[in-house]
C-alpha positions as CSV (number, residue, x, y, z in Angstrom):
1,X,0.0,0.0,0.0
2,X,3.0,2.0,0.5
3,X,3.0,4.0,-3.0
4,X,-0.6,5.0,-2.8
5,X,-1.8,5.0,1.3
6,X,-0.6,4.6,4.2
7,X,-1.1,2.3,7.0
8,X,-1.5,3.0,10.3
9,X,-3.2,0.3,12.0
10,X,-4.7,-3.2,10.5
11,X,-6.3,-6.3,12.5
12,X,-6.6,-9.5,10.4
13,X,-9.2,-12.4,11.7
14,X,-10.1,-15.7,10.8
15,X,-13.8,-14.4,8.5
16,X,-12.3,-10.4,7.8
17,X,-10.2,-7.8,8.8
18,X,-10.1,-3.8,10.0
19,X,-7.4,-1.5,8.4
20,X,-7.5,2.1,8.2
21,X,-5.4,4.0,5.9
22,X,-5.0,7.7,5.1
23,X,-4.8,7.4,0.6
24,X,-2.6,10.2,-0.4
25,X,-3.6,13.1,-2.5
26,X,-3.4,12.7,-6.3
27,X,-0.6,15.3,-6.7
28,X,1.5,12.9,-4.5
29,X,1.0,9.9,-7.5
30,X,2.5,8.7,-10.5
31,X,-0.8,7.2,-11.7
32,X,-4.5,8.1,-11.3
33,X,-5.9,6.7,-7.7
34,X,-9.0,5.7,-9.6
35,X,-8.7,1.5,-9.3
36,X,-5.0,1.7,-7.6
37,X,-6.9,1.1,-4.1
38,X,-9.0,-1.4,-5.3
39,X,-6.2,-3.0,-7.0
40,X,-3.9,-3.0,-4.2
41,X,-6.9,-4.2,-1.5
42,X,-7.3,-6.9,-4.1
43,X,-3.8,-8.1,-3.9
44,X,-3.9,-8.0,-0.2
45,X,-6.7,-9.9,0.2
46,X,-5.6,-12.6,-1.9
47,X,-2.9,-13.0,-0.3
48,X,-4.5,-13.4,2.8
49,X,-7.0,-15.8,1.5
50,X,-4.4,-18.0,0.2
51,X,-2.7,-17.8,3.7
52,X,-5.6,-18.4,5.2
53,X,-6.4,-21.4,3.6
54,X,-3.3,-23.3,3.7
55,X,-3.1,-23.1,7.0
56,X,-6.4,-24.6,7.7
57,X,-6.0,-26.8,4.6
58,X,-8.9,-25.4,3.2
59,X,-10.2,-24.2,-0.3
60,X,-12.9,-21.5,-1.7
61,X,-13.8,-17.6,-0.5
62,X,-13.1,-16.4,2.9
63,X,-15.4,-13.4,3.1
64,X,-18.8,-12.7,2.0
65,X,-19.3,-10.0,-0.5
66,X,-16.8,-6.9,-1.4
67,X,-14.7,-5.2,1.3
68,X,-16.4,-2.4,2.8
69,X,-14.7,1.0,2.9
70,X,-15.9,3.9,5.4
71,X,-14.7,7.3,4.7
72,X,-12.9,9.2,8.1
73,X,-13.7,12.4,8.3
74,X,-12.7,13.7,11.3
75,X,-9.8,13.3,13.5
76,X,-12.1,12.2,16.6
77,X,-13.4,9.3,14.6
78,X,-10.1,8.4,13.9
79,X,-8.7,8.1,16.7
80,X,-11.4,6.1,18.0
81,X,-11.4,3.5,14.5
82,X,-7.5,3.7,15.6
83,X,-8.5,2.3,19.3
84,X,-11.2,0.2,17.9
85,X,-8.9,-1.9,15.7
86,X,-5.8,-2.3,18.2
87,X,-8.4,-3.3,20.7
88,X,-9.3,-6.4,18.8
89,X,-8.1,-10.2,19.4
């Protein structure tokens, strides 16, 4: 995610996952943002599901539907998705 966000806190669990990122501005880009995050998410969930299922030897989808993204907009809800995702197993 590097080139296009960055991360500042992620929790992954067995059936999905919490990571908020802050995408940077255009200006800061090579490339048009339109698709890069979906692109990138893609990869990383791949990855994940591939992970996921060789280790419990198991084959198929992990999550139900798309990934859902919600749009921070302000620095209170921030810092409380921040808490809210390092407080999780």
């Amino acid at each position: 995610m590097a080139p296009i966000a960055e991360l500042f806190a992620y929790c992954l669990l067995p059936n999905h996952f919490h990571q908020l990122l802050s995408i940077k501005d255009q200006g800061d880009l090579e490339d048009s943002r339109e698709g890069l995050v979906s692109a990138k998410s893609g990869t990383f969930l791949g990855t994940y599901v591939k992970a996921i299922n060789h280790r419990y030897k198991r084959t198929g989808s992990l999550f139900e539907g798309r990934y859902q993204r919600q749009v921070i907009g302000s620095e209170n809800l921030f810092l409380n998705t921040l808490v809210y995702i390092h407080q999780n197993p």
